[in-house]
Every structure is written in structure tokens, then in C-alpha cells.
C-alpha positions in Angstrom: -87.3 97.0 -59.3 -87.4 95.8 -55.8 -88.5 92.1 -56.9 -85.3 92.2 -59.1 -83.1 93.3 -56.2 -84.7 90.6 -53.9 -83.9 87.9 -56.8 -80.2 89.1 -57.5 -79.2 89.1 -53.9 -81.2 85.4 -53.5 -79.5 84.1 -56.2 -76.1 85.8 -55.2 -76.2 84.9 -51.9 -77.0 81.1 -52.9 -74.2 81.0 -55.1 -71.9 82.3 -52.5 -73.1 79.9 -49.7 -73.0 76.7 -52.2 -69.2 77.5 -53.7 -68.5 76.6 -49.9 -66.2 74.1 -49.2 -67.8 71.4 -46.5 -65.5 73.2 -43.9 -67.1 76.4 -44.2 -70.4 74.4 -44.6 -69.9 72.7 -41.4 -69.1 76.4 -39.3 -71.4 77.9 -40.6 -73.7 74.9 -39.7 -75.3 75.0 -43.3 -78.3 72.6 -43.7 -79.0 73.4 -47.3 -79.2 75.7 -50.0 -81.7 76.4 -52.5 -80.9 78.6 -55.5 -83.9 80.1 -57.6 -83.4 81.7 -61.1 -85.1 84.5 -62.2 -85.6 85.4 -66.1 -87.8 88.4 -66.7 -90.4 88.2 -68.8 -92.6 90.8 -70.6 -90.9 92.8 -67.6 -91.8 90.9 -64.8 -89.8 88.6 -62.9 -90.6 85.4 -62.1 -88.3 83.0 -59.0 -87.8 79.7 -60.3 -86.7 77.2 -58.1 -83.5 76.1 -59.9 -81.5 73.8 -57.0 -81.6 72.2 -53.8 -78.7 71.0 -52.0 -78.7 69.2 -48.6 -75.5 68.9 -46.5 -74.8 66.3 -43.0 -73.0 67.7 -39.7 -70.1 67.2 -41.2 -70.5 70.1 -44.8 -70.4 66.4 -47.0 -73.4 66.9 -49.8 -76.1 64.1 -49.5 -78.8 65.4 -51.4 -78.7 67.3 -55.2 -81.4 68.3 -56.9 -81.3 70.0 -60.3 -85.0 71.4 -61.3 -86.1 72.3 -64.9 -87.8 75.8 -65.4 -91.8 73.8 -64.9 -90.5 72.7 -61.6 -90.0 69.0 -62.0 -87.2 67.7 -61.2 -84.4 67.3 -64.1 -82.0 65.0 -62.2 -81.1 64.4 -58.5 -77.6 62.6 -56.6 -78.0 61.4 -52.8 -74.6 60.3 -50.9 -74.3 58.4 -48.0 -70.9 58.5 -45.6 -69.6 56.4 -43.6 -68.3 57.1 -39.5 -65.1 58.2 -41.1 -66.3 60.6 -43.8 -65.6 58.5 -46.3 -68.2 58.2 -49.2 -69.8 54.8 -49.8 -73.0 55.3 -51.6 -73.9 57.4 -54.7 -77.0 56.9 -56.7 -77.8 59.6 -59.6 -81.5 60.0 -60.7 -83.0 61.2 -64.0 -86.2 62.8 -62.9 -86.9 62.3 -59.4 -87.3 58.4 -59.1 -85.7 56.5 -62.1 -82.0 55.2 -61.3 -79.3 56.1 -64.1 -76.6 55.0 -62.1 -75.2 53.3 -58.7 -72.2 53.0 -57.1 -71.0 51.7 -53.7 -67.4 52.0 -52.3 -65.0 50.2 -50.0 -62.1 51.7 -47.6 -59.5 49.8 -46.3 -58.4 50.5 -42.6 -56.1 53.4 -43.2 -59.3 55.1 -45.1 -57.9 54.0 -48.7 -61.0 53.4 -51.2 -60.2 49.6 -51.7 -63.3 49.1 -54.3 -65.9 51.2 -56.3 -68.7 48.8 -57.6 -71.4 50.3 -60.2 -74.5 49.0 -60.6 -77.3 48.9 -62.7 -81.0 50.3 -61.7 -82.4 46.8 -60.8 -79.4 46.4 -58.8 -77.1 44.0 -60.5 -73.5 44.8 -60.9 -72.0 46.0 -63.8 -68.2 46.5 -63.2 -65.7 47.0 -60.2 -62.8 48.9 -60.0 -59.8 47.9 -57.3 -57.4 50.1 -56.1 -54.0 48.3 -54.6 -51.7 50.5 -53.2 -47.5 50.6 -52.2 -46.9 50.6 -48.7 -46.2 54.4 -48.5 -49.3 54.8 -48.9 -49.5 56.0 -52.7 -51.9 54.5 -55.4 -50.1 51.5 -57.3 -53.3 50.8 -59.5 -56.6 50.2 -60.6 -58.3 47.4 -62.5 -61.6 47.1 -63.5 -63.2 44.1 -64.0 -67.3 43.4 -65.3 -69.3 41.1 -62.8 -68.0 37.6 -64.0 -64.2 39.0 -62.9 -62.9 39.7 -66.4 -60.7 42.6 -66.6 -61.8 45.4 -68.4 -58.9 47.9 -67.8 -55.6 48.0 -66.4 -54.1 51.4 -65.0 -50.2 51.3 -63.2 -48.8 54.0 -61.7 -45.6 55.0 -61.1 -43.4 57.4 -58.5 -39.8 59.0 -58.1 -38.0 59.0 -55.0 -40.1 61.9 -53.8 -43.4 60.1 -54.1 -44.0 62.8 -57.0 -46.1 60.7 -59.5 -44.0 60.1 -63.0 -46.0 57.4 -65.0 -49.5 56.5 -65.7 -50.2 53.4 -68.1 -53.7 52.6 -69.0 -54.2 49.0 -70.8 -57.4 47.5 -72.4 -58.7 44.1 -71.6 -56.5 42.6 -74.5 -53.7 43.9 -72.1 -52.4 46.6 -75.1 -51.8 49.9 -73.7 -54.4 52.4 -74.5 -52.5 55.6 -73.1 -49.3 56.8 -71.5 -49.3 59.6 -69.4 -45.4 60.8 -68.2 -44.5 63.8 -65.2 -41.6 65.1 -65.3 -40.1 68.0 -63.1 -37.7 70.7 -62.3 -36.5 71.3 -58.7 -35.1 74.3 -57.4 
């Protein structure tokens, strides 16, 4: 009975810490938090390591680790941040060393992300996505293109007077217009 109370309140307490936001991360002065699983068993109960997460100085996540009930890691994601917080390196894992995906992105002076590149696991890139923006500040759209420059997906946005977004219109690379998404609202 005690080794279940011990595992409840470790596993509690790990979900509690890790539903955080990176403010409360970075009070508290968080380094990580490791969750562990428990499933009894022919009524004993075994800890399972079942997560690791790592956080900077600043509450941002820059290491995730997922483990499968052996042990071994299932999947892992490590971020890297630039000076102003903003995110410019993700690389997901399947296991703990093979690369299933990895993407770099660019910020423009006023902290905008200008361009998200993805790349394959030798390192080549696959596609880019650029994001323009109007001059208040508000995204205008974002094309993705594959590695030679052709483009691969058009989105526009629109906005009413009060900057509220009203439009979204996604278009293939044949330029034919895959969705339409409208906002409309009611003011009091």
C-alpha cells in the first residue's frame, strides 16, 4: 500500500509540475521532470520510467523523451532558442538516435518567424515555408516551396478594420484553391 501511495503522488506530482507553463517553469526554477508509470501486476507495483523533460533558464522545453514500458526510448524532440526566445531548431527522434524529422527557423528583426525550413535525416532540404507579413504587424501569408523553389502551397490571409482575422485561402501548387476558411463576428 505504501509503494502505491509513493507512485500516485510521483506520478501526480509530475503531471502537475509538467502542465506548467514556461513562466511557472522558470519561478519555480524547474530543470526537468521525469514522470514514471506504475501498472500493478500480480499485486505488486512496479515504477516505470515513462518521460523525461528538460527545460533552459528561461521554462522553454529542449529536451523530450518519451520511453516504452522496457525502457528504451520510443521517441525523443530537442529545441534550441535563440537570445530572444525564439525557437530555431527542432529535431524529432524515433528511438533515441535515428532522425525522423528536422526543422530550422528564421525571425525577422521585430521577432516575426520569417522562414521554417524542414529537412531530411541526412540533412538535405525538403521544403520551406515563408511567412510575409502587413505592416501592422499581422500575418499576410505563407508559401511553401520544395528545395528547387517550386511552390507547393499558397495560404492568404485576410483582416477587418479591427485586425480581427476574416479569411483564410489555401491554394495547391496548380494555384486552385484547396480550402476557404471565413470569420465572421458579432460586437456588442
Amino acid at each position: 500500500m505504501k509503494n502505491i501511495i509513493i507512485c500516485f503522488f510521483l506520478l501526480f506530482s509530475g503531471l502537475l509540475t509538467f502542465a506548467q507553463g514556461s513562466k511557472e517553469i522558470k519561478l519555480n526554477k524547474i530543470k526537468s521532470v521525469t514522470t514514471w508509470q506504475s501498472d500493478t501486476e500480480e499485486g505488486s507495483a512496479e515504477l516505470v520510467k515513462e518521460s523525461y523533460d528538460e527545460f533552459d533558464k528561461n521554462g522553454n522545453p529542449v529536451l523530450e523523451i518519451n520511453y516504452k514500458k522496457d525502457g528504451t526510448v520510443d521517441h525523443k524532440k530537442t529545441t534550441k532558442y535563440d537570445r530572444k526566445q525564439n525557437k530555431i531548431e527542432e529535431i524529432e527522434y524515433e528511438g533515441d538516435f535515428v532522425i525522423k524529422s528536422h526543422k530550422a527557423y528564421l525571425y525577422n528583426t521585430l521577432g516575426k518567424k520569417t522562414d521554417e525550413r524542414e529537412y531530411d535525416p541526412s540533412g538535405t532540404l525538403i521544403q520551406t515555408t515563408s511567412f510575409s507579413y502587413y505592416p501592422d504587424g499581422e500575418k499576410k501569408s505563407e508559401t511553401t516551396t520544395d528545395a528547387k523553389g517550386t511552390v507547393l502551397k499558397l495560404v492568404e490571409y485576410k483582416y477587418n478594420s479591427r485586425q480581427l482575422k476574416i479569411q483564410k485561402i489555401s491554394q495547391n501548387k496548380e494555384k486552385k484553391s484547396e480550402a476557404i476558411k471565413k470569420w465572421s463576428y458579432e460586437y456588442h
